[in-house]
N, C-alpha and C positions, 0 to 999 in steps of 0.2 A: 869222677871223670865226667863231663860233660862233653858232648859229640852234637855236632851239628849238621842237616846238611842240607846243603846248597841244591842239588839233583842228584837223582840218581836212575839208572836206563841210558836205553841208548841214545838218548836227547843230549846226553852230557851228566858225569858224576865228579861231584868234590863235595868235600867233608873237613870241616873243622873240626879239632881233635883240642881237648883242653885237660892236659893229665899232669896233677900235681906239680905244677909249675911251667909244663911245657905247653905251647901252641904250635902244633904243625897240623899241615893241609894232607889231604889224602887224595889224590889224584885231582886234576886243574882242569877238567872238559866242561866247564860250565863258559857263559862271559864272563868276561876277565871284572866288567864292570861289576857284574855280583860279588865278586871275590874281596874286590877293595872294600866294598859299600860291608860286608860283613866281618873282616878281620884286617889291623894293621898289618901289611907285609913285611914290618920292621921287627914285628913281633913273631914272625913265623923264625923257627927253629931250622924246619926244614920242610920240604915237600918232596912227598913219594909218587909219583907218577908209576902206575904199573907196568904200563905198556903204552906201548906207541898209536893205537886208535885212537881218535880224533874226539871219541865223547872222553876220553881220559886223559888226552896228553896236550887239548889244543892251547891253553897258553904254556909249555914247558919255554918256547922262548920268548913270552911277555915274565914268566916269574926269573927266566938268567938275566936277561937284563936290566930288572930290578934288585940284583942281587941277592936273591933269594937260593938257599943251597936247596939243589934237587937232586933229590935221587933216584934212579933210571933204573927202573926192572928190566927192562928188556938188557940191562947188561950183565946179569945177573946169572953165570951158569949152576952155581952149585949153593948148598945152604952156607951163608956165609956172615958174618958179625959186621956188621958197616961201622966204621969209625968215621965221622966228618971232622973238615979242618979246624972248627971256631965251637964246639959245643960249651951248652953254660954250665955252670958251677953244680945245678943240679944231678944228681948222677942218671944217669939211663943208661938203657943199651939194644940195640939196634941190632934185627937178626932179619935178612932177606933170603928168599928160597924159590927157585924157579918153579911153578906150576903149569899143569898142559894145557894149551888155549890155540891148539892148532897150529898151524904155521907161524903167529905170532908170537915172540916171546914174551913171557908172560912172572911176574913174581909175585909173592905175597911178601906182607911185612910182621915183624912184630916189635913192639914197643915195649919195653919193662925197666917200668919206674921201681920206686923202691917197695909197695903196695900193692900198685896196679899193674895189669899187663895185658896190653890188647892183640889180637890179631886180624889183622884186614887181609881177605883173600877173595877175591873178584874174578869173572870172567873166566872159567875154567872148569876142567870137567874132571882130570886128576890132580892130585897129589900125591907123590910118592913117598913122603915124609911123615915118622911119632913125632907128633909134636907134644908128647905126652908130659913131657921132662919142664912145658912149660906149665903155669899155676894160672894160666886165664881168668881174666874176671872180666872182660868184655870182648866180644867177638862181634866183628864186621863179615858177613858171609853171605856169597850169593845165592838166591835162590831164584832162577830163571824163569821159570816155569811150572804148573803141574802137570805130572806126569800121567795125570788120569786126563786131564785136556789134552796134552800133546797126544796121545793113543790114537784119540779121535780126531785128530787135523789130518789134512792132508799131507803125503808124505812126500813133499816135494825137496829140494835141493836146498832151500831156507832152512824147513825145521828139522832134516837130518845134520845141517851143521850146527843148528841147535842144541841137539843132543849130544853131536860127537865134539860141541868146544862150551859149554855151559853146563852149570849145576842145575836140576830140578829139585821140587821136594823130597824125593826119593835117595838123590845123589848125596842130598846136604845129611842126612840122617845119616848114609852108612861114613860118608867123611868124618863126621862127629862122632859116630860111633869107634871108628878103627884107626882115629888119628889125635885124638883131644879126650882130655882128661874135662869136665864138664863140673868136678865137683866145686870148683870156688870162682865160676861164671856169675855174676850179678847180673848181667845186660845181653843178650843178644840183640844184635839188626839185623834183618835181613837187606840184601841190597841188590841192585839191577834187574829187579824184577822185569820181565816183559810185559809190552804194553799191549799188547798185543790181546783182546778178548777173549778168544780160543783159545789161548795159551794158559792164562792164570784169572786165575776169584782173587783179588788180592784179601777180601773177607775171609773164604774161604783156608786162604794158606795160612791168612794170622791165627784164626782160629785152630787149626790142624797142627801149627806152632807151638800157641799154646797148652795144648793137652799133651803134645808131647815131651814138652820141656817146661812143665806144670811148674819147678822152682827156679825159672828165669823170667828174669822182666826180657818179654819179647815185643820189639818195635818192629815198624815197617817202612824203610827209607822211600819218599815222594819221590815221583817224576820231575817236578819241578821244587821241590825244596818242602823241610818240617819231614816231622818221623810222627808215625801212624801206632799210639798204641793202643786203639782199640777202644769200648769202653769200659 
């Protein structure tokens, strides 16, 4: 599997996704101009837009009227198997599940080839779903902030809704821990991290990544585009 990406935070996140034969996008908040310059839209599969903010969803209608199939989290009430009209010959299967992200509606996706099987989950603070039943070997997962920085910011009306609609490093660990099976993970990303100073070391969390998930290759998806492994 090969994963790219375009941005990631609140500047705008999308992600190229290239899994045993398939190409699809993973939320579209970047300019549309980067999107083309880096993948044929002829060749996308489909595109998962998770939610309706504007760093995730602002061209959902530059990719409908390119004819690009997307598919809408925010429509998304319960864990459900998405079947699209036109899929290719290659077999996959497609499982969406609502996540809490505040007043927005908000879903995760997962992808499973015949091999591989990823899950991308952004912007959220619960899950209420084992996703244990799945055999993961790359996970897209947010990790907003640390939670040793946020203690120390000021606790204003921003970074309490920080906490109560995003994952920190604390949150992503008990998720991992009480919701995913970890044993046949290759790849972890972390992703939307904040840009925010006070908030995250992005050194800091790669490293703290690292030693905790000593037998995963851990990356760290850019603000502006390229994945950060470290040296």
């Amino acid at each position: 599997m090969k994963i790219e990406c375009l941005g990631s935070g609140s500047s705008g996140n999308s992600y190229i996704v290239h899994q045993e034969g398939l190409t699809y996008l993973l939320d579209a908040g970047v300019n549309i101009r980067k999107i083309i310059s880096n993948v044929n839209l002829n060749n996308l599969e489909f595109c998962f837009i998770s939610h309706e903010h504007k760093d995730h969803s602002a061209n959902l209608e530059n990719l409908l009227k390119r004819g690009v199939q997307v598919i809408e989290g925010r429509l998304t009430q319960e864990f459900k198997e998405i079947i699209l009209n036109k899929p290719k010959t290659i077999k996959y299967r497609l499982f969406v599940f609502p996540i809490y992200h505040g007043e927005c509606k908000n879903s995760a996706l997962i992808v499973k080839t015949e091999t591989q099987c990823l899950l991308y989950v952004t912007d959220f603070s619960i899950c209420k779903y084992d996703l244990k039943q799945f055999k993961f070997t790359h996970i897209m997962v947010e990790c907003n902030y640390d939670d040793e920085l946020m203690s120390k910011a000021p606790k204003d009306y921003k970074h309490m809704r920080q906490i109560n609609t995003h994952l920190g490093f604390r949150g992503l660990k008990h998720f991992l821990s009480k919701a995913v099976d970890l044993s046949n993970v290759e790849e972890m990303l972390l992703i939307h991290l904040s840009t925010e100073a006070d908030l995250i070391d992005r050194k800091v969390i790669l490293m703290k990544a690292k030693f905790e998930y000593q037998n995963i290759k851990i990356g760290i998806c850019k603000q502006y585009g390229g994945i950060d492994y470290g040296g």
